[in-house]
N, C-alpha and C positions, 0 to 999 in steps of 0.2 A: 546639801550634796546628795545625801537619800533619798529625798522627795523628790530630786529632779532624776536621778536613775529612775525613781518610781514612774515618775511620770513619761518618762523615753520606754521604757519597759511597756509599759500599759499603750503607748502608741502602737511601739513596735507590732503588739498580739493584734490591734485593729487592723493592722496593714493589712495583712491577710482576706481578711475580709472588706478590706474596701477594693481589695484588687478583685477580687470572686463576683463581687456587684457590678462593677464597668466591665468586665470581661461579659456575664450576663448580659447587660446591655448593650454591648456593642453586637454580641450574639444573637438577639433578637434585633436588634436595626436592619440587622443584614440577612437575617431569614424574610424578613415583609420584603425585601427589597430585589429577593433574590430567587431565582427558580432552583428546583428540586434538579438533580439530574444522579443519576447513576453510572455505572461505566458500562452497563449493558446498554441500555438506552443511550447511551454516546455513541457507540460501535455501530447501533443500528443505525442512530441518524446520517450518521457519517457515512453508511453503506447506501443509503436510502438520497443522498444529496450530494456528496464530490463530483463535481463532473471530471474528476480525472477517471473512474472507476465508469460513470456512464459513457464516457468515448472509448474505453475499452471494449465496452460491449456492446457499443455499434461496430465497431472493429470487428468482432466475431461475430456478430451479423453478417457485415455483409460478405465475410470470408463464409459463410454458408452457399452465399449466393452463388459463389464460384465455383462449389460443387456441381448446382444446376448448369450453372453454363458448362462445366465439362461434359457432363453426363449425356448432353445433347449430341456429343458427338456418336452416342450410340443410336440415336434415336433417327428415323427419314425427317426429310427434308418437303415440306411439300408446298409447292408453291403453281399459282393459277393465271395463266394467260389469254390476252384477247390478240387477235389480230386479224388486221383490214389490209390486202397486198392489188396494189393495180400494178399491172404490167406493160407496157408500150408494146411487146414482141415476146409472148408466152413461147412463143416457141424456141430464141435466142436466147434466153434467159436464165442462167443457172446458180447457184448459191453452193457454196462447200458443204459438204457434210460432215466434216470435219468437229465433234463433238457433239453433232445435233440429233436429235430422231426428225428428222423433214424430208421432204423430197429435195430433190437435186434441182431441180424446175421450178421457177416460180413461177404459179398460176394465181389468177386472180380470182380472190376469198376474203371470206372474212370468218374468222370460226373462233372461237374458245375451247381451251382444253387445262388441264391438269398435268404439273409434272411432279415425277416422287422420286426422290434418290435417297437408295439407304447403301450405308457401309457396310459391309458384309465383312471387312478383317483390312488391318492395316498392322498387324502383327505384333500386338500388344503395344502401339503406342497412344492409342487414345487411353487401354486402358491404367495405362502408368503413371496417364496424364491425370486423369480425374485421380488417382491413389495420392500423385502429391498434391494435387488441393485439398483432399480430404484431411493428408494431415496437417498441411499449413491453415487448417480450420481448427484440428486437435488443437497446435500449438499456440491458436487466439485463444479459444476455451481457455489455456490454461497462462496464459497471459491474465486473462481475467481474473482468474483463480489468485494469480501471482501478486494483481495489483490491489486484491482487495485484503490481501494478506498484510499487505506492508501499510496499506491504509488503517486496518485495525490495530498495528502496533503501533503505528505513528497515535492513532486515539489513545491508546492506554497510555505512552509514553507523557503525552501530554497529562492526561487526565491526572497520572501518578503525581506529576512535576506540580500541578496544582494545587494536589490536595499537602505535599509536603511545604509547598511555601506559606498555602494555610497556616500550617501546621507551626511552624517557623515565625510565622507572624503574631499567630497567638501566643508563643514565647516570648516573642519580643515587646509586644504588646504589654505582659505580664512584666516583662522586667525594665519598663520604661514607669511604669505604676509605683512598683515596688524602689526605683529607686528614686524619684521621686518623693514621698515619702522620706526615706532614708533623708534625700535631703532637708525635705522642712525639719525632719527631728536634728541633725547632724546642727542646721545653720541655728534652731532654737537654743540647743545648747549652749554653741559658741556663741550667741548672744548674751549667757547668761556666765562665759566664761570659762565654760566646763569643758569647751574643746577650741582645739585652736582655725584658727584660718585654712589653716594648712586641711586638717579634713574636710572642711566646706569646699575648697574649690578640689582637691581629691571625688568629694561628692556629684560635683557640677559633672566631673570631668566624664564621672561613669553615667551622668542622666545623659550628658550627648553622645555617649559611646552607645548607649541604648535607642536614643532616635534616631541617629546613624543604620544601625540595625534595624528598626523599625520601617526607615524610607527605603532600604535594599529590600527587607520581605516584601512592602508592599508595589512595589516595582514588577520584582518577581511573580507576583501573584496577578498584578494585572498582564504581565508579557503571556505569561501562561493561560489567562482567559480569554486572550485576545488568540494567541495560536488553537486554542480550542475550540472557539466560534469558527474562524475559519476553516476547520477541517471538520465541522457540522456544516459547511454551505453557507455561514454569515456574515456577511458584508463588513455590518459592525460587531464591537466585542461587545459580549452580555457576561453579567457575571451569572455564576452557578452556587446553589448549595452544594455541593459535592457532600453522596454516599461514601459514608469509608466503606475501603476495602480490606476483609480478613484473609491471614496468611495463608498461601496453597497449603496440599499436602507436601508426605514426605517429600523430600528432593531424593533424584535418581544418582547411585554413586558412581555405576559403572557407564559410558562412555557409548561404548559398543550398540543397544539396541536403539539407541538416539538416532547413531550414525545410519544405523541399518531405517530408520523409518524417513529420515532427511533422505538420504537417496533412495528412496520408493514412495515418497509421497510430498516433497517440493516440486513445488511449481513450476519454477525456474527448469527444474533437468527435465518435467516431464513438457514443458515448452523444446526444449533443446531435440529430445529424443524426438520429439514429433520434428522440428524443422529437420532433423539427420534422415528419418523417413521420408521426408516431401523431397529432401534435396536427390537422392538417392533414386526415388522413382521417375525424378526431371530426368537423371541422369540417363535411365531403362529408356524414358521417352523419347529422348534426343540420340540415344543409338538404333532406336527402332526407326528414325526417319530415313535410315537407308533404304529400309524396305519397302516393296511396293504395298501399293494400296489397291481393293479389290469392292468396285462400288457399283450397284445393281440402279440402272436407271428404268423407268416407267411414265409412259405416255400417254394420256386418254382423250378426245374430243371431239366437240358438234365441229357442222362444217355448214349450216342455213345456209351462205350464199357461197359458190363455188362454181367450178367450170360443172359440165356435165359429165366431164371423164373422171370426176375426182368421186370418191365417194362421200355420204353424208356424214357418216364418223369414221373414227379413225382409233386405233390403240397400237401401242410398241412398248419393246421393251429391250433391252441391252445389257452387258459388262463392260464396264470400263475400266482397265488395269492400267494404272500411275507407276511409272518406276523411274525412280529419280538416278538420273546418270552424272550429274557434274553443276555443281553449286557454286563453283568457284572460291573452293574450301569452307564456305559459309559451315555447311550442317557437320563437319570436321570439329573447326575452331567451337562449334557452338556445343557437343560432345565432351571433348575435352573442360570447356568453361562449366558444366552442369558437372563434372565430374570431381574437379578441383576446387568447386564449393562444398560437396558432397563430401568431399575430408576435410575442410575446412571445417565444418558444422562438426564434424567427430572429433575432432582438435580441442574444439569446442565445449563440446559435451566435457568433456576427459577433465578438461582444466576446470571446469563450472563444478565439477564433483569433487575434484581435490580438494576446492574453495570449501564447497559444505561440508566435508568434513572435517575440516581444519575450524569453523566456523560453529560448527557445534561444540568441539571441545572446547574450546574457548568459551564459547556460550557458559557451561558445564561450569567451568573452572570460577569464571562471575558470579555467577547463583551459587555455588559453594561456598565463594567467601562472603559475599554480601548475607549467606546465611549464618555466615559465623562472624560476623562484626554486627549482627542484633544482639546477641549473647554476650558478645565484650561490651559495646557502649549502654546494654542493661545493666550488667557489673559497674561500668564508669557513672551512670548516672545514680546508683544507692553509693559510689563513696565520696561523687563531688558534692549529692545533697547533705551527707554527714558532717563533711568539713565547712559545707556551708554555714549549718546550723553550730558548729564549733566554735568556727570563725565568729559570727555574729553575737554568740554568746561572750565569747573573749571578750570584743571588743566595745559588747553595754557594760561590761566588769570595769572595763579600762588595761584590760591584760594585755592589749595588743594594739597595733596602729591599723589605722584608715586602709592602709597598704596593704596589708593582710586580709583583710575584710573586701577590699576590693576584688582581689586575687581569686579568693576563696565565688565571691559573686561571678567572675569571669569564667572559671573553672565550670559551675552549675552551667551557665547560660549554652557554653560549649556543649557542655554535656548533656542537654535538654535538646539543642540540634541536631545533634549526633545523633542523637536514639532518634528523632523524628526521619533523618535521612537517611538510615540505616535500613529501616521499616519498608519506606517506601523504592528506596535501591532495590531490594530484595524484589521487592513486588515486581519492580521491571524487568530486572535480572531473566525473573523466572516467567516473562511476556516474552523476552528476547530470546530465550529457551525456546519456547512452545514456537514461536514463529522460525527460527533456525531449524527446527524436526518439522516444519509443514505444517502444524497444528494448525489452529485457533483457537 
Protein backbone atom coordinates (compact mmCIF):
# COMPACT_ATOMS: atom_id res chain seq x y z
CA UNK A 1 0.00 0.00 0.00
CA UNK A 2 3.18 2.44 0.70
CA UNK A 3 4.95 1.63 -2.17
CA UNK A 4 2.14 2.13 -4.33
CA UNK A 5 1.21 5.90 -2.79
CA UNK A 6 4.97 6.16 -3.35
CA UNK A 7 4.84 5.28 -6.45
CA UNK A 8 1.39 7.65 -7.40
CA UNK A 9 3.29 10.35 -5.37
CA UNK A 10 6.52 10.24 -7.58
CA UNK A 11 4.24 10.28 -10.81
CA UNK A 12 2.28 12.68 -9.68
CA UNK A 13 5.74 15.30 -9.13
CA UNK A 14 6.71 14.15 -13.05
CA UNK A 15 3.41 15.29 -14.28
CA UNK A 16 4.41 18.70 -14.01
CA UNK A 17 6.97 18.40 -15.92
CA UNK A 18 5.90 16.41 -18.75
CA UNK A 19 3.08 18.79 -19.14
CA UNK A 20 6.01 21.97 -19.42
CA UNK A 21 7.77 19.65 -22.16
CA UNK A 22 4.56 19.26 -24.66
CA UNK A 23 3.47 22.71 -23.86
CA UNK A 24 7.34 23.60 -25.17
CA UNK A 25 6.67 21.58 -27.94
CA UNK A 26 3.68 22.39 -29.14
CA UNK A 27 5.07 26.19 -28.58
CA UNK A 28 7.70 25.80 -30.84
CA UNK A 29 5.61 23.78 -33.77
CA UNK A 30 3.65 26.80 -33.95
CA UNK A 31 6.32 29.43 -33.80
CA UNK A 32 8.10 27.71 -37.29
CA UNK A 33 4.72 27.55 -38.55
CA UNK A 34 3.51 30.86 -37.75
CA UNK A 35 4.26 34.65 -38.55
CA UNK A 36 5.23 37.30 -36.00
CA UNK A 37 2.63 40.06 -35.84
CA UNK A 38 2.04 42.75 -33.26
CA UNK A 39 -1.05 44.87 -32.74
CA UNK A 40 0.74 47.95 -34.25
CA UNK A 41 1.64 46.31 -37.29
CA UNK A 42 -2.00 44.80 -37.52
CA UNK A 43 -3.52 48.41 -37.42
CA UNK A 44 -1.18 49.41 -40.10
CA UNK A 45 -1.75 46.66 -42.37
CA UNK A 46 -5.27 46.94 -41.96
CA UNK A 47 -4.91 50.86 -42.59
CA UNK A 48 -2.68 50.20 -45.43
CA UNK A 49 -5.24 47.09 -47.24
CA UNK A 50 -9.26 47.36 -46.25
CA UNK A 51 -10.77 48.50 -49.16
CA UNK A 52 -13.68 49.69 -47.00
CA UNK A 53 -11.27 52.64 -45.70
CA UNK A 54 -9.73 52.99 -49.60
CA UNK A 55 -13.35 53.81 -51.17
CA UNK A 56 -13.75 56.15 -48.35
CA UNK A 57 -11.09 58.02 -49.60
CA UNK A 58 -11.75 58.06 -53.11
CA UNK A 59 -15.03 59.30 -51.73
CA UNK A 60 -13.06 62.52 -50.40
CA UNK A 61 -11.44 62.75 -53.47
CA UNK A 62 -13.57 63.24 -55.53
CA UNK A 63 -15.72 65.38 -53.09
CA UNK A 64 -12.65 67.61 -53.65
CA UNK A 65 -13.41 67.67 -57.27
CA UNK A 66 -16.64 69.36 -56.61
CA UNK A 67 -15.05 72.17 -55.08
CA UNK A 68 -13.28 72.79 -58.58
CA UNK A 69 -16.51 72.46 -60.36
CA UNK A 70 -18.13 75.06 -58.04
CA UNK A 71 -15.49 77.59 -57.99
CA UNK A 72 -15.68 77.76 -61.78
CA UNK A 73 -18.63 79.56 -61.31
CA UNK A 74 -16.47 82.47 -60.48
CA UNK A 75 -14.18 82.18 -62.89
CA UNK A 76 -15.10 83.49 -67.33
CA UNK A 77 -16.12 81.39 -69.59
CA UNK A 78 -14.28 81.40 -72.70
CA UNK A 79 -15.11 79.85 -75.62
CA UNK A 80 -14.01 80.07 -79.71
CA UNK A 81 -16.08 80.30 -82.84
CA UNK A 82 -15.89 79.74 -86.80
CA UNK A 83 -18.37 80.77 -88.98
CA UNK A 84 -19.18 80.50 -92.98
CA UNK A 85 -22.89 82.50 -93.78
CA UNK A 86 -24.14 82.55 -97.55
CA UNK A 87 -27.10 84.55 -98.21
CA UNK A 88 -29.64 84.31 -101.08
CA UNK A 89 -30.98 88.24 -100.28
CA UNK A 90 -28.28 90.07 -97.95
CA UNK A 91 -30.46 92.57 -98.20
CA UNK A 92 -33.97 90.77 -96.93
CA UNK A 93 -32.26 88.90 -94.40
CA UNK A 94 -32.19 89.51 -90.69
CA UNK A 95 -31.49 87.42 -87.58
CA UNK A 96 -32.79 88.47 -83.83
CA UNK A 97 -30.45 90.01 -81.65
CA UNK A 98 -31.91 88.87 -78.95
CA UNK A 99 -28.85 87.58 -76.58
CA UNK A 100 -26.22 87.83 -79.30
CA UNK A 101 -23.37 90.50 -80.08
CA UNK A 102 -24.01 90.24 -84.22
CA UNK A 103 -25.58 92.27 -86.54
CA UNK A 104 -29.19 92.25 -87.33
CA UNK A 105 -28.30 91.34 -91.21
CA UNK A 106 -26.86 88.55 -92.46
CA UNK A 107 -24.24 89.11 -94.72
CA UNK A 108 -22.19 86.79 -96.27
CA UNK A 109 -18.68 85.76 -94.21
CA UNK A 110 -16.85 83.67 -93.08
CA UNK A 111 -14.72 84.86 -89.79
CA UNK A 112 -13.57 83.46 -86.50
CA UNK A 113 -13.71 85.06 -83.34
CA UNK A 114 -13.71 84.56 -79.44
CA UNK A 115 -16.34 84.82 -76.96
CA UNK A 116 -15.75 85.63 -72.95
CA UNK A 117 -18.52 85.73 -70.25
CA UNK A 118 -17.65 86.48 -66.78
CA UNK A 119 -20.18 86.75 -63.70
CA UNK A 120 -19.81 89.82 -62.26
CA UNK A 121 -22.40 89.18 -58.99
CA UNK A 122 -25.41 86.84 -58.67
CA UNK A 123 -25.65 87.87 -55.14
CA UNK A 124 -23.88 85.44 -53.10
CA UNK A 125 -25.26 82.41 -54.69
CA UNK A 126 -22.48 80.83 -56.33
CA UNK A 127 -20.78 81.90 -53.50
CA UNK A 128 -22.91 79.81 -50.90
CA UNK A 129 -22.67 77.29 -53.42
CA UNK A 130 -18.96 76.38 -53.50
CA UNK A 131 -19.13 76.99 -49.20
CA UNK A 132 -21.55 73.94 -49.11
CA UNK A 133 -19.27 71.69 -51.22
CA UNK A 134 -16.53 72.84 -49.34
CA UNK A 135 -17.85 71.40 -46.46
CA UNK A 136 -19.64 68.34 -47.78
CA UNK A 137 -15.63 67.76 -48.61
CA UNK A 138 -14.94 68.73 -44.68
CA UNK A 139 -17.57 66.14 -43.88
CA UNK A 140 -15.79 63.10 -46.46
CA UNK A 141 -12.46 64.05 -44.79
CA UNK A 142 -13.94 63.24 -41.72
CA UNK A 143 -15.76 60.29 -42.74
CA UNK A 144 -12.41 58.91 -43.50
CA UNK A 145 -11.15 59.96 -40.23
CA UNK A 146 -14.49 58.10 -38.82
CA UNK A 147 -13.85 54.90 -40.85
CA UNK A 148 -10.38 54.38 -40.08
CA UNK A 149 -11.34 54.68 -36.48
CA UNK A 150 -13.64 51.90 -36.26
CA UNK A 151 -11.38 49.89 -38.64
CA UNK A 152 -8.55 50.05 -35.93
CA UNK A 153 -10.95 49.06 -33.17
CA UNK A 154 -12.47 46.40 -35.09
CA UNK A 155 -8.13 45.36 -35.30
CA UNK A 156 -7.50 45.44 -31.75
CA UNK A 157 -10.81 43.83 -30.91
CA UNK A 158 -10.00 41.12 -32.84
CA UNK A 159 -6.37 40.88 -32.22
CA UNK A 160 -7.38 41.05 -28.30
CA UNK A 161 -10.03 38.08 -28.78
CA UNK A 162 -7.02 36.09 -30.35
CA UNK A 163 -4.48 36.49 -28.16
CA UNK A 164 -7.04 35.53 -25.21
CA UNK A 165 -8.24 32.37 -26.91
CA UNK A 166 -4.51 31.51 -27.10
CA UNK A 167 -4.32 32.09 -23.99
CA UNK A 168 -7.35 29.91 -23.12
CA UNK A 169 -6.10 27.12 -25.20
CA UNK A 170 -2.79 26.86 -23.56
CA UNK A 171 -4.91 26.27 -20.34
CA UNK A 172 -6.75 23.85 -21.76
CA UNK A 173 -4.08 22.31 -23.51
CA UNK A 174 -2.39 22.24 -19.89
CA UNK A 175 -5.24 20.64 -18.27
CA UNK A 176 -6.09 17.99 -20.89
CA UNK A 177 -2.09 16.91 -20.21
CA UNK A 178 -2.52 16.99 -16.57
CA UNK A 179 -5.45 15.07 -16.63
CA UNK A 180 -4.62 12.61 -18.43
CA UNK A 181 -2.00 11.69 -16.44
CA UNK A 182 -4.20 11.76 -13.53
CA UNK A 183 -5.82 9.18 -15.32
CA UNK A 184 -3.21 6.63 -16.18
CA UNK A 185 -2.12 6.96 -12.26
CA UNK A 186 -6.05 6.86 -11.02
CA UNK A 187 -6.78 3.73 -13.69
CA UNK A 188 -3.03 1.97 -12.38
CA UNK A 189 -4.04 2.01 -9.07
CA UNK A 190 -7.53 0.70 -9.35
CA UNK A 191 -5.85 -1.99 -11.28
CA UNK A 192 -3.91 -2.85 -8.43
CA UNK A 193 -7.14 -2.28 -6.30
CA UNK A 194 -6.26 0.73 -4.34
CA UNK A 195 -9.06 2.74 -5.94
CA UNK A 196 -12.30 1.98 -7.17
CA UNK A 197 -13.94 2.20 -10.65
CA UNK A 198 -15.92 4.72 -9.62
CA UNK A 199 -12.76 7.30 -9.80
CA UNK A 200 -11.42 5.97 -13.04
CA UNK A 201 -14.52 6.67 -14.95
CA UNK A 202 -14.94 10.09 -12.61
CA UNK A 203 -11.27 10.41 -14.23
CA UNK A 204 -12.40 9.71 -17.93
CA UNK A 205 -15.17 12.06 -17.31
CA UNK A 206 -12.82 15.29 -16.56
CA UNK A 207 -10.18 14.01 -19.46
CA UNK A 208 -13.38 14.65 -21.87
CA UNK A 209 -14.49 17.67 -20.04
CA UNK A 210 -10.90 18.88 -20.94
CA UNK A 211 -10.99 18.03 -24.70
CA UNK A 212 -14.37 19.40 -24.89
CA UNK A 213 -12.51 22.59 -23.76
CA UNK A 214 -9.74 22.22 -25.77
CA UNK A 215 -12.03 21.87 -29.28
CA UNK A 216 -14.00 25.34 -28.11
CA UNK A 217 -10.42 27.12 -27.50
CA UNK A 218 -9.25 25.83 -30.63
CA UNK A 219 -12.37 26.83 -32.61
CA UNK A 220 -12.16 30.10 -31.09
CA UNK A 221 -8.72 30.69 -32.07
CA UNK A 222 -9.03 29.72 -35.56
CA UNK A 223 -12.64 32.04 -35.91
CA UNK A 224 -10.36 34.66 -34.54
CA UNK A 225 -7.54 34.36 -37.08
CA UNK A 226 -9.59 33.91 -39.74
CA UNK A 227 -11.61 37.41 -38.70
CA UNK A 228 -8.15 38.93 -38.52
CA UNK A 229 -6.73 38.00 -41.81
CA UNK A 230 -9.71 39.45 -43.27
CA UNK A 231 -9.60 42.79 -41.89
CA UNK A 232 -5.55 42.72 -43.04
CA UNK A 233 -7.00 42.30 -46.74
CA UNK A 234 -6.65 38.30 -46.74
CA UNK A 235 -8.63 36.21 -48.60
CA UNK A 236 -7.44 33.22 -46.70
CA UNK A 237 -6.92 32.77 -42.92
CA UNK A 238 -3.12 32.61 -41.69
CA UNK A 239 -2.38 32.11 -38.38
CA UNK A 240 -0.15 34.70 -36.41
CA UNK A 241 2.32 34.61 -33.27
CA UNK A 242 0.60 37.31 -31.57
CA UNK A 243 2.93 39.96 -29.45
CA UNK A 244 1.27 40.35 -25.96
CA UNK A 245 0.11 43.36 -25.11
CA UNK A 246 0.95 45.26 -21.64
CA UNK A 247 -1.70 47.06 -19.47
CA UNK A 248 -2.43 50.83 -20.30
CA UNK A 249 -1.75 53.53 -17.79
CA UNK A 250 -3.85 54.77 -15.06
CA UNK A 251 -7.58 54.61 -15.98
CA UNK A 252 -9.37 58.14 -16.04
CA UNK A 253 -12.12 58.49 -12.94
CA UNK A 254 -13.75 61.29 -13.76
CA UNK A 255 -16.23 61.31 -16.86
CA UNK A 256 -16.34 65.00 -17.76
CA UNK A 257 -12.94 65.76 -19.89
CA UNK A 258 -13.73 62.26 -21.92
CA UNK A 259 -17.09 63.72 -22.74
CA UNK A 260 -15.51 67.25 -23.54
CA UNK A 261 -12.79 65.63 -26.10
CA UNK A 262 -15.58 62.99 -27.65
CA UNK A 263 -17.56 66.00 -28.68
CA UNK A 264 -14.54 68.17 -29.95
CA UNK A 265 -12.62 65.52 -31.59
CA UNK A 266 -15.15 62.46 -32.92
CA UNK A 267 -15.45 62.07 -36.33
CA UNK A 268 -18.81 61.38 -36.56
CA UNK A 269 -20.07 65.05 -35.11
CA UNK A 270 -17.31 66.71 -36.76
CA UNK A 271 -18.91 64.85 -40.21
CA UNK A 272 -22.38 65.95 -38.91
CA UNK A 273 -21.24 69.74 -38.19
CA UNK A 274 -19.82 69.86 -41.60
CA UNK A 275 -22.93 68.35 -43.49
CA UNK A 276 -25.16 71.08 -40.89
CA UNK A 277 -22.73 73.79 -42.63
CA UNK A 278 -23.06 72.46 -46.40
CA UNK A 279 -26.82 72.03 -45.73
CA UNK A 280 -27.24 75.58 -44.46
CA UNK A 281 -25.19 77.23 -47.27
CA UNK A 282 -27.50 75.02 -50.08
CA UNK A 283 -29.97 76.73 -48.14
CA UNK A 284 -28.17 80.72 -48.58
CA UNK A 285 -27.98 79.39 -52.19
CA UNK A 286 -31.34 78.35 -53.11
CA UNK A 287 -32.68 81.81 -51.59
CA UNK A 288 -30.24 83.76 -53.56
CA UNK A 289 -31.89 82.24 -56.87
CA UNK A 290 -34.41 84.99 -56.42
CA UNK A 291 -32.01 87.35 -57.27
CA UNK A 292 -30.71 88.58 -60.39
CA UNK A 293 -27.61 87.73 -61.98
CA UNK A 294 -25.34 90.41 -63.47
CA UNK A 295 -22.86 88.92 -66.45
CA UNK A 296 -20.32 90.94 -68.54
CA UNK A 297 -20.15 89.48 -72.00
CA UNK A 298 -17.06 89.97 -74.70
CA UNK A 299 -16.54 89.63 -78.27
CA UNK A 300 -13.47 89.66 -80.51
CA UNK A 301 -12.87 88.71 -84.37
CA UNK A 302 -11.17 88.28 -87.89
CA UNK A 303 -13.55 88.69 -90.76
CA UNK A 304 -10.87 87.33 -94.06
CA UNK A 305 -13.83 86.87 -96.32
CA UNK A 306 -16.79 89.33 -95.81
CA UNK A 307 -18.87 91.78 -97.82
CA UNK A 308 -16.95 94.91 -98.44
CA UNK A 309 -19.19 97.00 -96.17
CA UNK A 310 -18.35 94.81 -93.26
CA UNK A 311 -15.24 95.48 -91.61
CA UNK A 312 -12.10 93.03 -91.24
CA UNK A 313 -12.48 92.70 -87.34
CA UNK A 314 -14.73 93.21 -85.07
CA UNK A 315 -14.76 93.53 -80.91
CA UNK A 316 -18.10 94.08 -78.53
CA UNK A 317 -18.80 93.97 -75.36
CA UNK A 318 -22.21 93.98 -73.25
CA UNK A 319 -24.28 93.44 -69.67
CA UNK A 320 -26.63 90.94 -69.38
CA UNK A 321 -28.89 91.06 -66.30
CA UNK A 322 -31.08 87.61 -65.63
CA UNK A 323 -33.91 88.31 -63.23
CA UNK A 324 -36.05 85.35 -62.56
CA UNK A 325 -39.71 86.35 -62.39
CA UNK A 326 -41.92 83.00 -62.15
CA UNK A 327 -40.67 79.25 -62.04
CA UNK A 328 -43.85 77.86 -61.51
CA UNK A 329 -43.13 77.54 -57.66
CA UNK A 330 -40.10 75.32 -58.71
CA UNK A 331 -37.15 77.71 -56.91
CA UNK A 332 -40.07 78.28 -53.79
CA UNK A 333 -40.43 74.35 -53.17
CA UNK A 334 -36.73 73.97 -53.82
CA UNK A 335 -35.83 76.78 -50.79
CA UNK A 336 -38.03 75.59 -48.45
CA UNK A 337 -36.59 71.60 -49.41
CA UNK A 338 -32.70 72.99 -48.67
CA UNK A 339 -34.04 74.53 -45.57
CA UNK A 340 -35.82 71.62 -44.07
CA UNK A 341 -32.87 69.45 -44.55
CA UNK A 342 -30.81 72.21 -42.94
CA UNK A 343 -32.61 71.31 -39.64
CA UNK A 344 -32.88 68.09 -40.18
CA UNK A 345 -28.98 67.64 -40.17
CA UNK A 346 -29.11 69.94 -36.68
CA UNK A 347 -31.70 67.42 -35.40
CA UNK A 348 -29.07 65.51 -36.27
CA UNK A 349 -26.14 66.78 -34.88
CA UNK A 350 -27.95 67.16 -31.38
CA UNK A 351 -29.08 63.40 -31.07
CA UNK A 352 -25.46 62.06 -32.54
CA UNK A 353 -24.02 64.18 -29.37
CA UNK A 354 -26.35 62.97 -26.87
CA UNK A 355 -25.26 59.34 -28.22
CA UNK A 356 -21.45 60.18 -27.48
CA UNK A 357 -22.00 61.12 -24.45
CA UNK A 358 -23.94 58.67 -23.18
CA UNK A 359 -21.44 56.40 -24.95
CA UNK A 360 -18.48 57.39 -23.41
CA UNK A 361 -19.84 57.05 -19.92
CA UNK A 362 -20.70 53.76 -20.60
CA UNK A 363 -17.37 53.23 -22.18
CA UNK A 364 -15.89 54.64 -18.73
CA UNK A 365 -17.96 52.52 -16.55
CA UNK A 366 -16.62 49.06 -18.66
CA UNK A 367 -12.96 49.86 -18.40
CA UNK A 368 -13.57 50.56 -14.58
CA UNK A 369 -14.94 47.30 -14.03
CA UNK A 370 -13.03 45.11 -16.36
CA UNK A 371 -10.32 46.98 -14.25
CA UNK A 372 -11.35 45.69 -11.16
CA UNK A 373 -12.33 42.03 -12.18
CA UNK A 374 -8.23 41.70 -13.00
CA UNK A 375 -7.71 42.32 -9.27
CA UNK A 376 -10.72 39.78 -8.09
CA UNK A 377 -10.05 36.75 -10.60
CA UNK A 378 -5.91 37.59 -9.49
CA UNK A 379 -7.30 36.96 -5.86
CA UNK A 380 -9.74 33.80 -7.37
CA UNK A 381 -6.88 32.30 -9.13
CA UNK A 382 -4.08 32.24 -5.66
CA UNK A 383 -7.19 30.50 -3.64
CA UNK A 384 -8.49 28.09 -6.54
CA UNK A 385 -4.67 27.01 -6.99
CA UNK A 386 -4.37 26.46 -3.09
CA UNK A 387 -7.40 24.18 -2.80
CA UNK A 388 -6.12 22.78 -5.75
CA UNK A 389 -2.94 21.68 -4.39
CA UNK A 390 -5.24 20.67 -0.93
CA UNK A 391 -7.49 18.84 -2.85
CA UNK A 392 -4.96 16.62 -4.55
CA UNK A 393 -2.92 16.24 -1.63
CA UNK A 394 -6.19 14.92 0.19
CA UNK A 395 -6.88 12.72 -2.10
CA UNK A 396 -3.08 10.65 -2.70
CA UNK A 397 -3.75 10.46 1.37
CA UNK A 398 -6.96 8.89 0.47
CA UNK A 399 -8.79 11.69 2.73
CA UNK A 400 -11.01 12.62 0.26
CA UNK A 401 -13.00 11.36 -3.05
CA UNK A 402 -12.37 11.61 -6.77
CA UNK A 403 -15.43 14.20 -6.34
CA UNK A 404 -13.45 16.68 -4.48
CA UNK A 405 -10.47 16.46 -6.35
CA UNK A 406 -12.35 16.99 -9.38
CA UNK A 407 -14.28 20.09 -8.09
CA UNK A 408 -11.15 21.49 -6.74
CA UNK A 409 -9.46 20.72 -10.70
CA UNK A 410 -12.72 22.58 -12.28
CA UNK A 411 -12.49 25.46 -9.70
CA UNK A 412 -8.53 26.17 -11.03
CA UNK A 413 -9.38 25.71 -14.72
CA UNK A 414 -12.15 28.38 -14.32
CA UNK A 415 -10.06 30.29 -12.50
CA UNK A 416 -7.02 30.29 -14.99
CA UNK A 417 -9.81 31.61 -17.72
CA UNK A 418 -10.89 34.08 -15.90
CA UNK A 419 -7.70 35.77 -15.25
CA UNK A 420 -6.75 35.26 -19.01
CA UNK A 421 -10.28 37.08 -19.96
CA UNK A 422 -10.13 39.40 -17.53
CA UNK A 423 -6.73 40.78 -18.79
CA UNK A 424 -7.67 40.92 -22.13
CA UNK A 425 -11.37 42.43 -21.49
CA UNK A 426 -9.55 45.30 -19.91
CA UNK A 427 -7.34 45.82 -22.86
CA UNK A 428 -10.53 46.30 -24.98
CA UNK A 429 -12.38 48.02 -22.68
CA UNK A 430 -9.76 50.63 -22.53
CA UNK A 431 -9.48 50.39 -27.03
CA UNK A 432 -13.39 50.90 -26.70
CA UNK A 433 -12.53 54.02 -24.32
CA UNK A 434 -9.94 55.67 -26.58
CA UNK A 435 -12.15 55.06 -29.79
CA UNK A 436 -15.50 56.52 -27.86
CA UNK A 437 -13.19 60.14 -26.92
CA UNK A 438 -11.93 60.19 -30.87
CA UNK A 439 -8.55 58.74 -29.98
CA UNK A 440 -6.59 56.28 -31.47
Amino acid sequence: MGRSHGSFRSVLRGGPLLVSVMALFVGLSELVASEHLTLTEARNAAIKAHPRLTAAEFKALAAKQAIVQARAGFLPTLGASGVAVGSADPASTHLSAAGLLSTSTVQERAGLGLNVSQLLTDFGRTANQVESVRQKSRAEDANVEATRNLLLLQVSSVYYLALQSQNVRSVARQTVTTREVVLQQVSALASNQLKSELDVSFARVSVEEARLLLAQADNDLESAFTALSALLGEREPRRYELADESLPGELATDAAPLVADALRLRPELVRLRAEAEAAASQARADRAVNYPTVSALGSVGLLPFRDSRLEHSYAAAGLVVNLPLYSGGRDVARQKESELKAQSVSETLRDEENNVVRDVRLALLRAQYAQERLGLTAKLLTHARTAHDLAAARYKLGASSITEFSQAQLNLITAQIAEATAKYDYLLQRAVLDYQRGIR
